[in-house]
N, CA, C and O atoms as a GROMACS GRO file, in nm:
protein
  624
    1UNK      N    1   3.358   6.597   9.875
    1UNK     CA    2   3.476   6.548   9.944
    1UNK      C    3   3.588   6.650   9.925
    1UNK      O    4   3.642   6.665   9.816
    2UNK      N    5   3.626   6.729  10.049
    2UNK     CA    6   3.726   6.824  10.032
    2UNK      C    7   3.884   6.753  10.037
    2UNK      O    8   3.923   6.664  10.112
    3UNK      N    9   3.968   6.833   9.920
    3UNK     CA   10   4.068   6.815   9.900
    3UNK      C   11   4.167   6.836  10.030
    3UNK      O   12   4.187   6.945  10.082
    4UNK      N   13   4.224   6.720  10.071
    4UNK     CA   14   4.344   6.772  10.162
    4UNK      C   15   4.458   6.737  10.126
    4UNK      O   16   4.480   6.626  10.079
    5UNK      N   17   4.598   6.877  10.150
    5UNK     CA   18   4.674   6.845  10.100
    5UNK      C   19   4.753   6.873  10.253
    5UNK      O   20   4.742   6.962  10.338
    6UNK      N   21   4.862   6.718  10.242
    6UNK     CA   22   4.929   6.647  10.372
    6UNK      C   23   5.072   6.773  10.360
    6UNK      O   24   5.086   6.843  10.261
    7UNK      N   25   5.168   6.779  10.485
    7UNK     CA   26   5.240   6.851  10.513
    7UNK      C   27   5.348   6.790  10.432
    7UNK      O   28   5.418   6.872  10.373
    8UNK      N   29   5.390   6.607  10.408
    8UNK     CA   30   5.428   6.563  10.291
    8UNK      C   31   5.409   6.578  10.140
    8UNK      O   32   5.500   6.571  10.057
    9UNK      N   33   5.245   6.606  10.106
    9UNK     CA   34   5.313   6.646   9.974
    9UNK      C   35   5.371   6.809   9.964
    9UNK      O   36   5.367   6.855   9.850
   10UNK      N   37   5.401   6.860  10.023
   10UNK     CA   38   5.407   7.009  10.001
   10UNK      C   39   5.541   6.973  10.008
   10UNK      O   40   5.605   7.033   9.921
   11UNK      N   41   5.606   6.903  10.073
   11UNK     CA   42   5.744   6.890  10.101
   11UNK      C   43   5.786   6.794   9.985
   11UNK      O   44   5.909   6.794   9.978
   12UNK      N   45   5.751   6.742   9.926
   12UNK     CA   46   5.808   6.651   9.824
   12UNK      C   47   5.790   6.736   9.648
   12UNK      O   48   5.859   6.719   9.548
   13UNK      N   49   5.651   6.840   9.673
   13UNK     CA   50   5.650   6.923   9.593
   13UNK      C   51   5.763   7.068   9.607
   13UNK      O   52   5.815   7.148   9.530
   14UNK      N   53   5.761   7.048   9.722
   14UNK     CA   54   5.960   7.145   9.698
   14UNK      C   55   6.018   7.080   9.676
   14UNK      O   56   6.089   7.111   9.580
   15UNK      N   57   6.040   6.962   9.727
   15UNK     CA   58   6.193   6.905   9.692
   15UNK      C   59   6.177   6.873   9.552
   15UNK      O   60   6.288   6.861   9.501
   16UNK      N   61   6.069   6.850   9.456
   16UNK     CA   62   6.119   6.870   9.354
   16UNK      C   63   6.124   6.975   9.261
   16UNK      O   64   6.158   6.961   9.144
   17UNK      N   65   6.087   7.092   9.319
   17UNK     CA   66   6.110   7.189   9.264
   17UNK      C   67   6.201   7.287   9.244
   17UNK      O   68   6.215   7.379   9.164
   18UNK      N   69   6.268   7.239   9.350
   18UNK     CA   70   6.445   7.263   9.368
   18UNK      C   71   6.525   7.149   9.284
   18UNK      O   72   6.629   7.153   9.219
   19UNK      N   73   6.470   7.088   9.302
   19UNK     CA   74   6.546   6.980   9.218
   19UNK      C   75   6.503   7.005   9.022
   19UNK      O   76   6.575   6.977   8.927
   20UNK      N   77   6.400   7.049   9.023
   20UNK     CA   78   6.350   7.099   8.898
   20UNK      C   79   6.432   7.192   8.836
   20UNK      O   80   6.474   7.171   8.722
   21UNK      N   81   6.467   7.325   8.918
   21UNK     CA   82   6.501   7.454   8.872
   21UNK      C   83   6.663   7.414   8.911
   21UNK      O   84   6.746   7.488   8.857
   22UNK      N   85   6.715   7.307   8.996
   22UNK     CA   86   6.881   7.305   8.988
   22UNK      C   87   6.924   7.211   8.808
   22UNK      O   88   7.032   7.219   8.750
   23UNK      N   89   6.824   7.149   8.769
   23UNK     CA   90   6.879   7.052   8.675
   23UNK      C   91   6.832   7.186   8.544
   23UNK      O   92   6.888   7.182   8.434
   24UNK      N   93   6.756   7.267   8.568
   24UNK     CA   94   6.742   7.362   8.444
   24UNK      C   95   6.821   7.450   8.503
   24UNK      O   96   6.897   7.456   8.406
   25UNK      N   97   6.882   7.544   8.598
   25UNK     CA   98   6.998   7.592   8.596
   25UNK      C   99   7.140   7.580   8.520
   25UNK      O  100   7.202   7.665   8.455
   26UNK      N  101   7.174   7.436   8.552
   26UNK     CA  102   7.284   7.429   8.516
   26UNK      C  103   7.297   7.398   8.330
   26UNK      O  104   7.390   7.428   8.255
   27UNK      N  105   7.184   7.337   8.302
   27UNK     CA  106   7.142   7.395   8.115
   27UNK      C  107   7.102   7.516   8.092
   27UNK      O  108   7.127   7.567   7.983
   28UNK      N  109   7.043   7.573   8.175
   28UNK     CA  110   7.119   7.785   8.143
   28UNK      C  111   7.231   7.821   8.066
   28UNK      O  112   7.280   7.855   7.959
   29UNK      N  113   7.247   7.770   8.273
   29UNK     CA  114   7.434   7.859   8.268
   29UNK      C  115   7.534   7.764   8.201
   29UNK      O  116   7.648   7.788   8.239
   30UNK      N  117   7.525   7.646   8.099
   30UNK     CA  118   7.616   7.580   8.049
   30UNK      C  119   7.595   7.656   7.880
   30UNK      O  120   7.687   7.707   7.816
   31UNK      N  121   7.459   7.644   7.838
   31UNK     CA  122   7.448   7.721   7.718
   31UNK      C  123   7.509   7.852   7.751
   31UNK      O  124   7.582   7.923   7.683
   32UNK      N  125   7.482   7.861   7.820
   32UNK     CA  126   7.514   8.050   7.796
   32UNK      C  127   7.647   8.055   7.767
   32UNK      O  128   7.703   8.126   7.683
   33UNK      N  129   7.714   7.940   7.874
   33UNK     CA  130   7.875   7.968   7.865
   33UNK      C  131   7.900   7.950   7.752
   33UNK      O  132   7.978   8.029   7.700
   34UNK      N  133   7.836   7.829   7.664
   34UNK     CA  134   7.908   7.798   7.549
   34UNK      C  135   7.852   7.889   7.417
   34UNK      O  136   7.922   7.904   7.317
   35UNK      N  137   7.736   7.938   7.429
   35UNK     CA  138   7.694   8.044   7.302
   35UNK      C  139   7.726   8.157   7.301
   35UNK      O  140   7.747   8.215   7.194
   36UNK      N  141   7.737   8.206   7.400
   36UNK     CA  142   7.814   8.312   7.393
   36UNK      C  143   7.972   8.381   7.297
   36UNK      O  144   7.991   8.475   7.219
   37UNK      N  145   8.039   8.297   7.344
   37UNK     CA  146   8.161   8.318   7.239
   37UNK      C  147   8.171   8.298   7.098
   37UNK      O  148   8.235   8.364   7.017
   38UNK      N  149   8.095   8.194   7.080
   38UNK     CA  150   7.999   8.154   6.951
   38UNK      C  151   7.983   8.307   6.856
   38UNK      O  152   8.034   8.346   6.751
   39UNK      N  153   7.912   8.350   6.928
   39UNK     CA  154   7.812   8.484   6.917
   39UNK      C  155   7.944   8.553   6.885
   39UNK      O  156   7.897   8.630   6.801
   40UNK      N  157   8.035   8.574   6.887
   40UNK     CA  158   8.172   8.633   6.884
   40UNK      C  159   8.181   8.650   6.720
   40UNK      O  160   8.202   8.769   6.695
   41UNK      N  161   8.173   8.589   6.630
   41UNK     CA  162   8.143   8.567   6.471
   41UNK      C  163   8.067   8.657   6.428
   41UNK      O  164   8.090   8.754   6.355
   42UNK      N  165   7.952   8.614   6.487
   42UNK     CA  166   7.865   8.717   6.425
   42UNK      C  167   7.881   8.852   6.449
   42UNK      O  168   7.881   8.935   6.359
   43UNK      N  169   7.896   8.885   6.594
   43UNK     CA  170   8.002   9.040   6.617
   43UNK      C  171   8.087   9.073   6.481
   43UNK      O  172   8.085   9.169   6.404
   44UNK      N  173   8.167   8.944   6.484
   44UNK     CA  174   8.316   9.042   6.374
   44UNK      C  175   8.271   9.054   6.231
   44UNK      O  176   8.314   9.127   6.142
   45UNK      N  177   8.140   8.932   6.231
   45UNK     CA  178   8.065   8.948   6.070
   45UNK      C  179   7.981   9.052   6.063
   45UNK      O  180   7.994   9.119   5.960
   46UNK      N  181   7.901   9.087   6.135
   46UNK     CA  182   7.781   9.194   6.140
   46UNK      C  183   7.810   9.326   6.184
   46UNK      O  184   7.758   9.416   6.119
   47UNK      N  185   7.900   9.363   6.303
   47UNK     CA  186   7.896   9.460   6.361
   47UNK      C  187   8.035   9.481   6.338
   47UNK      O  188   8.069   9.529   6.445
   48UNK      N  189   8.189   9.472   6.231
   48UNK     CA  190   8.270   9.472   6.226
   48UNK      C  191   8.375   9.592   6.293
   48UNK      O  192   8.490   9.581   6.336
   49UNK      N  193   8.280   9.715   6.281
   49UNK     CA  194   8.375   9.838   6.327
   49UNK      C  195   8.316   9.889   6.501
   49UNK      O  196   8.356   9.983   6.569
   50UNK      N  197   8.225   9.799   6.528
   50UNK     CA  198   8.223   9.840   6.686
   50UNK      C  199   8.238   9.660   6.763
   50UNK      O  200   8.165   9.615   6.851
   51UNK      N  201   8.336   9.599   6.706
   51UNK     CA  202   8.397   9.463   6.744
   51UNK      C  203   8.478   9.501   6.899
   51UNK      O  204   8.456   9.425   6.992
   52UNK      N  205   8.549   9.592   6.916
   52UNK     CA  206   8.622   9.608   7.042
   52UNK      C  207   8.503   9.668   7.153
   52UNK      O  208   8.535   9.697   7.268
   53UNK      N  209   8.406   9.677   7.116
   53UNK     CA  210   8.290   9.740   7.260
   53UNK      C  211   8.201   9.591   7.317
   53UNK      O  212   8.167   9.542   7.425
   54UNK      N  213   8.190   9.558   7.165
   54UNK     CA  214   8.120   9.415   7.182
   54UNK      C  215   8.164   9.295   7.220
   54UNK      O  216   8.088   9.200   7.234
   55UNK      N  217   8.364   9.285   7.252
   55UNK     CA  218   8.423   9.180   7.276
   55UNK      C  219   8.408   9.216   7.423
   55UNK      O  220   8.388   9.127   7.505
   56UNK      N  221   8.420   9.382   7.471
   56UNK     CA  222   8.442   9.421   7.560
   56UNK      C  223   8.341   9.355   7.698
   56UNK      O  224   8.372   9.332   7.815
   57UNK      N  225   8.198   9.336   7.614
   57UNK     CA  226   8.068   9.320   7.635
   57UNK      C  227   8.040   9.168   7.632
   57UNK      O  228   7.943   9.136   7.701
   58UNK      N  229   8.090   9.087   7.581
   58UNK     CA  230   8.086   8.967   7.576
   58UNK      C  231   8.204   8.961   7.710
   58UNK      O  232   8.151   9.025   7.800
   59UNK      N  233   8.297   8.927   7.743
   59UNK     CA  234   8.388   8.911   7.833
   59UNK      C  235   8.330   8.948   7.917
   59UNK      O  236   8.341   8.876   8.017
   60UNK      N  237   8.237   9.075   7.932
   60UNK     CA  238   8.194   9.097   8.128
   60UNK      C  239   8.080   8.981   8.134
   60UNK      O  240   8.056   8.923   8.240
   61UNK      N  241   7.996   8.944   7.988
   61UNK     CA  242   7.923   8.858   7.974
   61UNK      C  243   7.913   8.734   8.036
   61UNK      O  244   7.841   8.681   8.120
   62UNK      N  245   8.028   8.698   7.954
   62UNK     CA  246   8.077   8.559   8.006
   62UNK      C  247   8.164   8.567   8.175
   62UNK      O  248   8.158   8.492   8.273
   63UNK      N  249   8.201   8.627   8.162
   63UNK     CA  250   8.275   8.611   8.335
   63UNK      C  251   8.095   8.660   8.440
   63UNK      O  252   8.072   8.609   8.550
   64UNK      N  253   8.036   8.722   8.400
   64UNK     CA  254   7.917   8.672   8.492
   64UNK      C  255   7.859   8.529   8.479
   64UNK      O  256   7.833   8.443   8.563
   65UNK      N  257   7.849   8.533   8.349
   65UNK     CA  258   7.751   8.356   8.333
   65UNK      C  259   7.871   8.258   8.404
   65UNK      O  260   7.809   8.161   8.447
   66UNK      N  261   8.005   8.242   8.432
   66UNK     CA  262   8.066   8.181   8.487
   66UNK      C  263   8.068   8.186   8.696
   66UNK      O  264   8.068   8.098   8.782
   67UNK      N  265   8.069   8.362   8.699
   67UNK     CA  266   8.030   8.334   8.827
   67UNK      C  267   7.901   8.249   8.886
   67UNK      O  268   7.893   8.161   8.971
   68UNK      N  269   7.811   8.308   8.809
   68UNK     CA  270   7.680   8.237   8.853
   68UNK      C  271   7.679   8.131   8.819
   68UNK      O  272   7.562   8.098   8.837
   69UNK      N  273   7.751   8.012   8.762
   69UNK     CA  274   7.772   7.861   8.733
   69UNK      C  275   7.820   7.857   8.859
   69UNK      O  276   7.758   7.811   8.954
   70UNK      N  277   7.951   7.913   8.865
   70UNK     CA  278   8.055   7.843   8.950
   70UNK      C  279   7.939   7.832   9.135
   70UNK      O  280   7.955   7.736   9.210
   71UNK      N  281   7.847   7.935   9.164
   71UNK     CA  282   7.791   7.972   9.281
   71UNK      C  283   7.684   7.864   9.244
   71UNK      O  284   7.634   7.805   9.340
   72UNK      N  285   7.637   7.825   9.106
   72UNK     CA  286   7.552   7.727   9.134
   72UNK      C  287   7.570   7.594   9.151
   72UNK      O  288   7.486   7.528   9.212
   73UNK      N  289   7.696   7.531   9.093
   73UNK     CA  290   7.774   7.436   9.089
   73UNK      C  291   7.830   7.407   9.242
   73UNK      O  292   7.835   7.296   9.295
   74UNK      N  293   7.874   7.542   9.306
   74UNK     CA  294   7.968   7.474   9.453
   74UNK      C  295   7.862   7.515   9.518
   74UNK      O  296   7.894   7.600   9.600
   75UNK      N  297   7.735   7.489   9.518
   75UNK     CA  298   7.595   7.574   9.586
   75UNK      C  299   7.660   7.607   9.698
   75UNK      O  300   7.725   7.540   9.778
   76UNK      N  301   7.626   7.757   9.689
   76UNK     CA  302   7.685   7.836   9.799
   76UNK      C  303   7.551   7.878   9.856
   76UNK      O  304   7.450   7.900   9.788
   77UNK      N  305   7.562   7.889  10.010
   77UNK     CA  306   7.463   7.854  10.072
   77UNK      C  307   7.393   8.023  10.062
   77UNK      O  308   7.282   8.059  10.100
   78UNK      N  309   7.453   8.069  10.026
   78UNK     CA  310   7.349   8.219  10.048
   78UNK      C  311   7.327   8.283   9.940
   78UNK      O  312   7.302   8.403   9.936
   79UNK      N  313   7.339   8.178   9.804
   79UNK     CA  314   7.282   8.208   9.667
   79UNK      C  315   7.143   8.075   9.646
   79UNK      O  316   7.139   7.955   9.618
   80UNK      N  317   7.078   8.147   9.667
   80UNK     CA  318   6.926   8.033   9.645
   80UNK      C  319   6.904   8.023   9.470
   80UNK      O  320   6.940   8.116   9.397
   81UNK      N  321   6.859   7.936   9.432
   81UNK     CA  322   6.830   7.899   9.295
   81UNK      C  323   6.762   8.029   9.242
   81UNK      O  324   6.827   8.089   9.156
   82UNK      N  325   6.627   8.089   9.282
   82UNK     CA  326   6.580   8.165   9.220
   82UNK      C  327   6.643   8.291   9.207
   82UNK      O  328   6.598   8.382   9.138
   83UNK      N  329   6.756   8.295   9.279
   83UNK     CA  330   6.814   8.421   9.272
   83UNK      C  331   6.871   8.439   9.175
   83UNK      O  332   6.861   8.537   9.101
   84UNK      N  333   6.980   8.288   9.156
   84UNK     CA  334   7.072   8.241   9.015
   84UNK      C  335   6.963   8.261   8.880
   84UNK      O  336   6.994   8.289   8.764
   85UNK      N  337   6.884   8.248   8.913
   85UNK     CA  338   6.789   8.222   8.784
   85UNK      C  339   6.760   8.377   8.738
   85UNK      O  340   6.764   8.406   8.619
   86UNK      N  341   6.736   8.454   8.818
   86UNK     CA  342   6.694   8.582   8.824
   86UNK      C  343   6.816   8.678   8.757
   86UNK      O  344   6.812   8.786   8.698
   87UNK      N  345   6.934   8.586   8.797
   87UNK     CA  346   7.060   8.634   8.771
   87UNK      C  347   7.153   8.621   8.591
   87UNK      O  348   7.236   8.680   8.523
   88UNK      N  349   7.033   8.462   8.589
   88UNK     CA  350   7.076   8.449   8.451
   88UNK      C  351   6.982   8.498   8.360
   88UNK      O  352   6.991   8.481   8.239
   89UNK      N  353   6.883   8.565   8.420
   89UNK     CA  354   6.791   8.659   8.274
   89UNK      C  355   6.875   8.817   8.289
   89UNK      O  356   6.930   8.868   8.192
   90UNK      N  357   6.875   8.863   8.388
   90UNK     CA  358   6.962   8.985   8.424
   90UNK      C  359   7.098   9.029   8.365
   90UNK      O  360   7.138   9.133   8.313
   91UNK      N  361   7.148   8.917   8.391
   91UNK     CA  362   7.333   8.963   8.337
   91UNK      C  363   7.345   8.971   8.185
   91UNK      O  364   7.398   9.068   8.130
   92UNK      N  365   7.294   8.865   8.119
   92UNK     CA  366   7.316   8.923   7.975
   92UNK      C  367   7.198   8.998   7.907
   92UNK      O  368   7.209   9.044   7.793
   93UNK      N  369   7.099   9.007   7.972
   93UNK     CA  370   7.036   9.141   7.956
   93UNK      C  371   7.054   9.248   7.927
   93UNK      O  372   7.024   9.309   7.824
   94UNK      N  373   7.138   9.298   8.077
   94UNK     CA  374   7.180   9.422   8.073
   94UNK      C  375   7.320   9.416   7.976
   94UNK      O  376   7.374   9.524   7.951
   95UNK      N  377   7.361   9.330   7.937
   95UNK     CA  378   7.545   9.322   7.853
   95UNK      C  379   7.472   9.344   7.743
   95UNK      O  380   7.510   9.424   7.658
   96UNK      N  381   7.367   9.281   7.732
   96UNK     CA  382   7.256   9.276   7.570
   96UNK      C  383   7.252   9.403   7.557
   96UNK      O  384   7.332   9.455   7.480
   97UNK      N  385   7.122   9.516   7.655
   97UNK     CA  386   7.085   9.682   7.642
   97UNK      C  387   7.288   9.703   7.577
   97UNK      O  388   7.327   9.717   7.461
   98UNK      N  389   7.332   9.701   7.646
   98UNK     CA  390   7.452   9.786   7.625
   98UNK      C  391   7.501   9.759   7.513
   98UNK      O  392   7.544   9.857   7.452
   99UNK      N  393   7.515   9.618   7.440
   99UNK     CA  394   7.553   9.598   7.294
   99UNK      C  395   7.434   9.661   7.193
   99UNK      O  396   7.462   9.683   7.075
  100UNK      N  397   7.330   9.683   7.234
  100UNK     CA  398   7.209   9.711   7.140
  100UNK      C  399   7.246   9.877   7.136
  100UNK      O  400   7.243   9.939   7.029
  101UNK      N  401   7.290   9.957   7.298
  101UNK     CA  402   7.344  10.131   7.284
  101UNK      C  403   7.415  10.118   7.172
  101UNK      O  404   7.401  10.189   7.072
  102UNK      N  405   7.496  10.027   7.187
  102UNK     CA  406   7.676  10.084   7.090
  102UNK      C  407   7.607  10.087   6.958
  102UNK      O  408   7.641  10.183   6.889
  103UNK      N  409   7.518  10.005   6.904
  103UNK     CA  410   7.519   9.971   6.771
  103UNK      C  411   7.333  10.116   6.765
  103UNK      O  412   7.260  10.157   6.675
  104UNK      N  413   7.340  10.130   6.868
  104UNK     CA  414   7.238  10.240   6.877
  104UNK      C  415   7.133  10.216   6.740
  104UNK      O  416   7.134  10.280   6.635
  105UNK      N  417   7.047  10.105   6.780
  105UNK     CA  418   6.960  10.053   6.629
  105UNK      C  419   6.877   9.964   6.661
  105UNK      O  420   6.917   9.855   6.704
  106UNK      N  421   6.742   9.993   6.646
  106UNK     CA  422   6.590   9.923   6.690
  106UNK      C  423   6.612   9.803   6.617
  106UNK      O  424   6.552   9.704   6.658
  107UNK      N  425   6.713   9.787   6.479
  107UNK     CA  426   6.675   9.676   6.376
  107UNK      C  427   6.800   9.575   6.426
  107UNK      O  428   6.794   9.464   6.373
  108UNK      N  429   6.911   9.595   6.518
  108UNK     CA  430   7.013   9.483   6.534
  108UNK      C  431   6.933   9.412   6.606
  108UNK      O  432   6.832   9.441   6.670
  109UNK      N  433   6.995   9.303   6.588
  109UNK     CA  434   7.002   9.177   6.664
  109UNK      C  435   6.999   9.216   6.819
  109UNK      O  436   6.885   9.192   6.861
  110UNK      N  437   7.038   9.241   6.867
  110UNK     CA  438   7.064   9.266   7.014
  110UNK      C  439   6.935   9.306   7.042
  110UNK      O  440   6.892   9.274   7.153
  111UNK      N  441   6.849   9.379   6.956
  111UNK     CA  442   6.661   9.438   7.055
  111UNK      C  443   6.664   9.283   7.085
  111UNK      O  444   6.694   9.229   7.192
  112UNK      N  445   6.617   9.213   6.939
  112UNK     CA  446   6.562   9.120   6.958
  112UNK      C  447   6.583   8.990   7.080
  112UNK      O  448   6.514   8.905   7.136
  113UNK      N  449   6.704   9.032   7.078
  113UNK     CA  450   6.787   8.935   7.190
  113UNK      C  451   6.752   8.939   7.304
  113UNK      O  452   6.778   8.838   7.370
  114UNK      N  453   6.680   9.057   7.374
  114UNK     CA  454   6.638   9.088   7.514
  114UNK      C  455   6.517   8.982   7.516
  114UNK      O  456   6.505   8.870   7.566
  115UNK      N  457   6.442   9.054   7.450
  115UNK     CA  458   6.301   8.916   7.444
  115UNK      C  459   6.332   8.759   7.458
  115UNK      O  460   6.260   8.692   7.531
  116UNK      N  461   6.451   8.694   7.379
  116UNK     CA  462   6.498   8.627   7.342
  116UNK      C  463   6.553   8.562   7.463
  116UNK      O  464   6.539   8.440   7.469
  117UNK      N  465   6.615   8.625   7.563
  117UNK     CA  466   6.672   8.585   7.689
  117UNK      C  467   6.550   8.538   7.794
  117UNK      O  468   6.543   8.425   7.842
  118UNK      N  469   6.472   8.625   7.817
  118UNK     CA  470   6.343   8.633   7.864
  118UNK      C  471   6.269   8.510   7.887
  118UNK      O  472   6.246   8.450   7.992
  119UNK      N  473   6.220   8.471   7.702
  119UNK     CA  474   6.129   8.385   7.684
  119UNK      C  475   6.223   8.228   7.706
  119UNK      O  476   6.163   8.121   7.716
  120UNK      N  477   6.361   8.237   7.710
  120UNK     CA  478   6.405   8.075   7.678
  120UNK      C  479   6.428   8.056   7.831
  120UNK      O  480   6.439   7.942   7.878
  121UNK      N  481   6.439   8.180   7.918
  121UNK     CA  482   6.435   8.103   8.083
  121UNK      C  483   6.302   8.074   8.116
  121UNK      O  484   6.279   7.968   8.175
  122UNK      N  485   6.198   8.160   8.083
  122UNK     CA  486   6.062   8.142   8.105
  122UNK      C  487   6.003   7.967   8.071
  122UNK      O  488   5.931   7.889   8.132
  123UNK      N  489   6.089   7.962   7.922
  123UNK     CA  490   5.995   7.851   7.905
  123UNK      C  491   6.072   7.700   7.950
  123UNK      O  492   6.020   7.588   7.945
  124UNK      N  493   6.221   7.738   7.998
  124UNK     CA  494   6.309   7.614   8.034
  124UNK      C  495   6.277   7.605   8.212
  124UNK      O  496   6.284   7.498   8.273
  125UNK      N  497   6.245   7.726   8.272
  125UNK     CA  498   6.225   7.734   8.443
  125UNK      C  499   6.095   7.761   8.432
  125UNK      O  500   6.079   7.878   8.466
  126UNK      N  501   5.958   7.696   8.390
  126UNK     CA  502   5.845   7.754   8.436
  126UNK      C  503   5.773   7.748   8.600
  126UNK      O  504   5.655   7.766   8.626
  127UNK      N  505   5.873   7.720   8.688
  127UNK     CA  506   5.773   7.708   8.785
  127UNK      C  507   5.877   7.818   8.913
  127UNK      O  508   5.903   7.786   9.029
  128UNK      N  509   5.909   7.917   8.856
  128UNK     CA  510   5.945   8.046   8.948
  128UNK      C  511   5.890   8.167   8.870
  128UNK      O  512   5.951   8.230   8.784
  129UNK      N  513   5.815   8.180   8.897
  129UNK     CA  514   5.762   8.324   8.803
  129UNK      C  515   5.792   8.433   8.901
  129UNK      O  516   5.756   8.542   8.857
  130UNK      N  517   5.840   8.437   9.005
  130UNK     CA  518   5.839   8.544   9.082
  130UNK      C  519   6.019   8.592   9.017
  130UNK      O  520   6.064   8.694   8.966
  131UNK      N  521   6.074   8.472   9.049
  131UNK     CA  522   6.256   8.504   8.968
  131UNK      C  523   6.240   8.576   8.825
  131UNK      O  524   6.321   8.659   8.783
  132UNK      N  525   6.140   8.540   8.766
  132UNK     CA  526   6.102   8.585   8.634
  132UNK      C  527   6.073   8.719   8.601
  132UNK      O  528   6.136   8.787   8.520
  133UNK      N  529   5.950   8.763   8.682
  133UNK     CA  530   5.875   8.861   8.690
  133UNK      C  531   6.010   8.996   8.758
  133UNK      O  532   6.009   9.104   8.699
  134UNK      N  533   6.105   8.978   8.867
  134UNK     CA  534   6.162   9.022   8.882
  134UNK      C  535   6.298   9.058   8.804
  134UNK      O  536   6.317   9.178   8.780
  135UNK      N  537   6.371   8.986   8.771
  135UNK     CA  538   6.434   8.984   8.631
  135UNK      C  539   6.353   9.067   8.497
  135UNK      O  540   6.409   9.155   8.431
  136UNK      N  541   6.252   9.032   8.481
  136UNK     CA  542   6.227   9.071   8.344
  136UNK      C  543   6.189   9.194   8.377
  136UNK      O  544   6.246   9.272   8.300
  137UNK      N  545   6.113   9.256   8.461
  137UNK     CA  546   6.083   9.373   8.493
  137UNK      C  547   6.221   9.470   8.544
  137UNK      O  548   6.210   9.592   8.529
  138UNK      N  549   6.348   9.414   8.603
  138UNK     CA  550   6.411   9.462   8.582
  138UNK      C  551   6.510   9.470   8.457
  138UNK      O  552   6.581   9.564   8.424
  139UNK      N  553   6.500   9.384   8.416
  139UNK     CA  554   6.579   9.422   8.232
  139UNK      C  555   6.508   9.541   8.222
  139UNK      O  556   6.579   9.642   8.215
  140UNK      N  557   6.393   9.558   8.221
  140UNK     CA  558   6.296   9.647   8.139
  140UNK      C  559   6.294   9.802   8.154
  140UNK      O  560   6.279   9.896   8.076
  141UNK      N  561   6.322   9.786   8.314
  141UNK     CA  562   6.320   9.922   8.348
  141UNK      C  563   6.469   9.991   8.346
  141UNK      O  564   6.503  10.109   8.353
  142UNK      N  565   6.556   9.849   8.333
  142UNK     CA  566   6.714   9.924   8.255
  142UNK      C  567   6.732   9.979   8.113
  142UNK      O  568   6.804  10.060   8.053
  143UNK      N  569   6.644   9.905   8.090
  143UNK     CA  570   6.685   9.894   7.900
  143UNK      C  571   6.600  10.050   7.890
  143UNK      O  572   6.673  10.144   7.857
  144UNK      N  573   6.490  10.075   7.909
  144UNK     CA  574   6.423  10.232   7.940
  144UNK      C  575   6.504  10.298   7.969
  144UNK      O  576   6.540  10.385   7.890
  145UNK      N  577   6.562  10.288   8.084
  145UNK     CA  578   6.661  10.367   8.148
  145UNK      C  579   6.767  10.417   8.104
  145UNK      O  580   6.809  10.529   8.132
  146UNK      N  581   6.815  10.342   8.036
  146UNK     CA  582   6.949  10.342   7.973
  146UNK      C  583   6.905  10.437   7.831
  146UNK      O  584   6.980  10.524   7.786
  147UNK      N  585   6.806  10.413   7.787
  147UNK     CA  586   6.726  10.452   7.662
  147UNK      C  587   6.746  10.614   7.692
  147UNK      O  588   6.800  10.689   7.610
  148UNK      N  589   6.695  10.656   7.821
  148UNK     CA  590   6.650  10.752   7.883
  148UNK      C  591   6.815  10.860   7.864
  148UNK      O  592   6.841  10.944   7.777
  149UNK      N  593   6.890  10.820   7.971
  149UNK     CA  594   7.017  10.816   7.949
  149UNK      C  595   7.116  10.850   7.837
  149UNK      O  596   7.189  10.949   7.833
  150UNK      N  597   7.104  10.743   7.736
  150UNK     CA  598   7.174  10.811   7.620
  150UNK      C  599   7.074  10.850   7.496
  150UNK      O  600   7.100  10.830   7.377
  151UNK      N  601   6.981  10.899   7.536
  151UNK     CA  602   6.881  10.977   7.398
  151UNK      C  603   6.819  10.908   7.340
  151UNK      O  604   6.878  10.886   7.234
  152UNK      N  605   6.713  10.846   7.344
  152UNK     CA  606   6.588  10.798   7.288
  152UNK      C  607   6.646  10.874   7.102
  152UNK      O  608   6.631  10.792   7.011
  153UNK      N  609   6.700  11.001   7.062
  153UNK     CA  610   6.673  11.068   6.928
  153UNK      C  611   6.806  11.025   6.869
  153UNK      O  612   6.845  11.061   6.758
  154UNK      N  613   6.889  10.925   6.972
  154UNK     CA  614   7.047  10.898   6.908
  154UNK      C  615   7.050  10.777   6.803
  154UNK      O  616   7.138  10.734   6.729
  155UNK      N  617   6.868  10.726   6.836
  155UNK     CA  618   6.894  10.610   6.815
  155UNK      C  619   6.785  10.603   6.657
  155UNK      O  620   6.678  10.663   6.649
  156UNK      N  621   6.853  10.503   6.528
  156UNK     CA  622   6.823  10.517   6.455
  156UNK      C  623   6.683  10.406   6.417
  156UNK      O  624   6.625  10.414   6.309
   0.00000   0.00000   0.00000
């Protein structure tokens, strides 16, 4: 007996899959807003003498994780969910590579943090892997890049 699948469920399996990835969006981009500044402590405790690159870095931080709330919140019609999603592994990604340059060090916090961004959208949005796959592959080929850029031998 072959499986048929009706033009209804395909449509009720989007609609909740938009409805899936809007209710884990906005627990993203609400953590992010709020851990972020958080994260501000540990800057002035850990990284005390490069505090003005890293506030610098947190602020472009946070004013992205706010745009991309605010575009997901007033859904603006020509920002689609997976894009936002794509957007929230991306932005503090790349703010991440750039706090991990300044402190130029395989052992800070900040490597680990890239992975870290990665795996908690992966495992809170599992059903866009394409937003994923694109995001993470682009962190990847920045964080190289950037590697590339300021000297792979700068770094301790």
């Amino acid at each position: 007996m072959a499986s048929e699948v009706s033009a209804a469920d395909v449509f009720s399996y989007k609609a909740w899959r938009e409805q899936f990835i809007a209710q884990r969006l906005r627990v993203l981009y609400l953590v992010g807003l709020i851990v972020n500044p958080i994260f501000i402590a540990l800057d002035a405790f850990a990284y005390a003498e490069h505090i003005r690159e890293l506030l610098l870095l947190r602020g472009i931080l946070e004013f992205g994780l706010l745009i991309g709330f605010l575009a997901f919140r007033f859904q603006l019609a020509f920002v689609k969910p997976e894009i936002l999603l794509a957007l929230w592994i991306l932005i503090p990604n790349i703010c991440v590579v750039h706090m991990f340059l300044v402190l130029a060090d395989f052992n800070s916090t900040y490597y680990i943090g890239l992975a870290l961004v990665m795996l908690t959208a992966a495992v809170i949005v599992p059903v866009s892997w394409i937003s994923h796959i694109v995001a993470q592959v682009g962190t990847l080929l920045y964080f190289y890049g950037a590697l590339m850029i300021q000297g792979i031998s700068n770094m301790q």
